[in-house]
Each structure stands twice: as C-alpha cells, then as structure tokens.
C-alpha positions in Angstrom: 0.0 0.0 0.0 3.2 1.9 0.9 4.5 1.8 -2.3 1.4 2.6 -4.3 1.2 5.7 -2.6 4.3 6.6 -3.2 3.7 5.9 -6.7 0.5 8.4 -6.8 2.8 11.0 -5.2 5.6 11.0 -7.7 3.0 11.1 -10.5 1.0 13.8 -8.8 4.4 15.6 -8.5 5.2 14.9 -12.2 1.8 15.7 -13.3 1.8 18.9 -11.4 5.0 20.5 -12.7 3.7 20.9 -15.6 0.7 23.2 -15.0 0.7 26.9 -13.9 -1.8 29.2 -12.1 -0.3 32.4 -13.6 2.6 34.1 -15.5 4.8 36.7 -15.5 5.6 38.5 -18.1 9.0 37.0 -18.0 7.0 33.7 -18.5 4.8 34.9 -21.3 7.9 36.0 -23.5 9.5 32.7 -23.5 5.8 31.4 -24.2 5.7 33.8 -27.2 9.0 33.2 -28.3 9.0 29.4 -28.2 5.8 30.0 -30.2 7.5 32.2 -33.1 5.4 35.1 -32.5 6.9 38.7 -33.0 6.3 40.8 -30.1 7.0 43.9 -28.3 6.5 44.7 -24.8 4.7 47.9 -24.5 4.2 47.7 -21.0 4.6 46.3 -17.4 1.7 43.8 -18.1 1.1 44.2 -22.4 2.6 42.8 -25.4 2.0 44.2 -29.0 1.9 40.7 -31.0 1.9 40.0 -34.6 -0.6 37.5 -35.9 -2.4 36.2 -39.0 -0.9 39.4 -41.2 -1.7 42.1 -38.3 1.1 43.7 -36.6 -0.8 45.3 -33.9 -3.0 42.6 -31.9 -3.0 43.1 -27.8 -1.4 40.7 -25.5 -2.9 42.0 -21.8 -2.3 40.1 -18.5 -4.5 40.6 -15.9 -5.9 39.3 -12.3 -2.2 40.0 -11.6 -1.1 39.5 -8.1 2.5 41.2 -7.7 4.1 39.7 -10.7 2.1 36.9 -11.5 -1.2 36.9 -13.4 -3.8 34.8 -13.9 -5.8 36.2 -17.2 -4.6 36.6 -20.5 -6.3 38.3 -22.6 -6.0 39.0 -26.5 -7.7 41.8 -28.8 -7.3 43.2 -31.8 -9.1 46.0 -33.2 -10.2 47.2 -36.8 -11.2 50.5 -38.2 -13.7 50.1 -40.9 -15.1 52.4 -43.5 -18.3 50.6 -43.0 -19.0 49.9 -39.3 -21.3 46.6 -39.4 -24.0 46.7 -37.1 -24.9 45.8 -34.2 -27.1 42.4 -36.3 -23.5 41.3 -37.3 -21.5 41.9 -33.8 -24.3 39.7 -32.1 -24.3 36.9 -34.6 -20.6 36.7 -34.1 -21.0 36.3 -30.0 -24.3 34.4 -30.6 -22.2 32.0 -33.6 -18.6 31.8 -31.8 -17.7 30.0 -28.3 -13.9 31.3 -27.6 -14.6 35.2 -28.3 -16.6 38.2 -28.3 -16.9 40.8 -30.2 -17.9 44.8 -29.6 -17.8 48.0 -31.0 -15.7 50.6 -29.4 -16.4 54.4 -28.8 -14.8 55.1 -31.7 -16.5 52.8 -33.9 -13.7 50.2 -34.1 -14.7 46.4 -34.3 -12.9 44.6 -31.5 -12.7 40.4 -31.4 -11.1 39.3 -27.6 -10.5 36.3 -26.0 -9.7 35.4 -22.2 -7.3 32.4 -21.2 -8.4 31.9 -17.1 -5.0 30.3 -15.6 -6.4 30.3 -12.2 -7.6 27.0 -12.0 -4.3 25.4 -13.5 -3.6 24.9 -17.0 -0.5 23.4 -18.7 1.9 25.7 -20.7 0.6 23.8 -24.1 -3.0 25.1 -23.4 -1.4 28.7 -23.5 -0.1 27.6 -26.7 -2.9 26.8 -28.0 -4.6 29.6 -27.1 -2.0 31.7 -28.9 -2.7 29.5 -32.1 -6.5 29.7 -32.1 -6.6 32.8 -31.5 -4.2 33.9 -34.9 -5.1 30.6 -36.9 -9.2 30.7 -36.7 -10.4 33.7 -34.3 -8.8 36.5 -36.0 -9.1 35.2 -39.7 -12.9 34.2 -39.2 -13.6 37.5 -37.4 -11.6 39.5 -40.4 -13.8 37.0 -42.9 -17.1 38.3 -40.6 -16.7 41.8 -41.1 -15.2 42.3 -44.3 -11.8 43.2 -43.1 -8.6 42.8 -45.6 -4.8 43.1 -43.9 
C-alpha cells in the first residue's frame, strides 16, 4: 500500500510540474518566443503581438497578483469604412464560443479572448490559445466583417 502511494505522489508531483496558475511577463515572452510570434512589450503587463498578417494585436495580462497573473487576454481592433451593425457583432457572440466581439467608442470592431489560468492549466494550453486565437479567431472575425490586412 506503501509503495502505491508513493507511486501516486511521484505522478502527482510529475503531473503537477507541468501546470501553472499564472505568468509573469517573463513567463509569457519565453511562451511567445517558443511559439515564433513577434512581439513587443509595451508595458509592465502588455505585449503588442503580430498574428495572421496584423502587426498590432493586444497581449494583456491581468488578475495579476504582484508579478504573476492569472488572465490573458487577446484583442485586436479594426477600423472600418463601414462599421457593421450591431445584427453582425451579435451573430458573431451568438455563432462563436472562444470570443466576443464589440464595437468601441470610436466605432472600431474589437474580437477578444480570455485564457483563465487560475484554476491550472498546462503551458501547451497557452499555446494553443495563442494558435487559435491567430489561426481561426482572427481570420474568421476578419472573414465576418469584411476586413482585408
């Protein structure tokens, strides 16, 4: 019995070293770079990333307790000639799971998504977030509203 538990432990042990209940910003630019992405840090807690032919979409931690933070979130904004209406930014958060969409002040579209790390999540979920977000999010959201890079 000794020895199975001892077992569980290890693996628990193993199993947990992987996962992460926040990042830094250190952290998130060796996540970006090991991911290929061009970036810039603008800020303490915000990184201007380049994605799916846009050179400005927003990298934003947040929940942050001292250095570590426990949302990320990524946005990326488009001015239009043609604002679409409201019809079109509702169908996109009625049709779409992993994002939302809104119009801003200024009439710019905005698509965002949120990465919640405070429950634990493995450094290849962040990953993937990256790579949904710049291989389906932004190219069906550019497809949605008409908008050519």
């Amino acid at each position: 019995m000794r020895a199975f538990l001892a077992v569980l432990a290890v693996l628990g042990l193993a199993l947990a070293q992987g996962v992460v209940k926040g990042l830094t910003p250190a952290e998130v630019e060796r996540v970006l770079k090991q991911a290929n992405l061009a970036y810039e840090k603008t800020e303490a807690q915000e990184f201007r990333l380049e994605m799916a032919g846009l050179t400005k979409v927003w990298l934003f931690l947040d929940y942050c307790q001292e250095e570590r933070c426990g949302v990320l979130t990524l946005s990326a904004g488009f001015t239009l000639d043609e604002v679409p209406d409201l019809e079109a930014i509702n169908a996109w958060n009625r049709d779409r799971r992993f994002s939302r969409a809104f119009l801003g002040e200024d009439g710019t579209v905005w698509v965002e998504s949120d990465l919640d790390l405070t429950g634990g999540v493995s450094l290849g979920a962040v990953a993937a977030f990256l790579d949904l977000f710049a291989e389906e999010i932004l190219p069906d959201f550019m497809d949605h509203i008409g908008f050519e890079p």
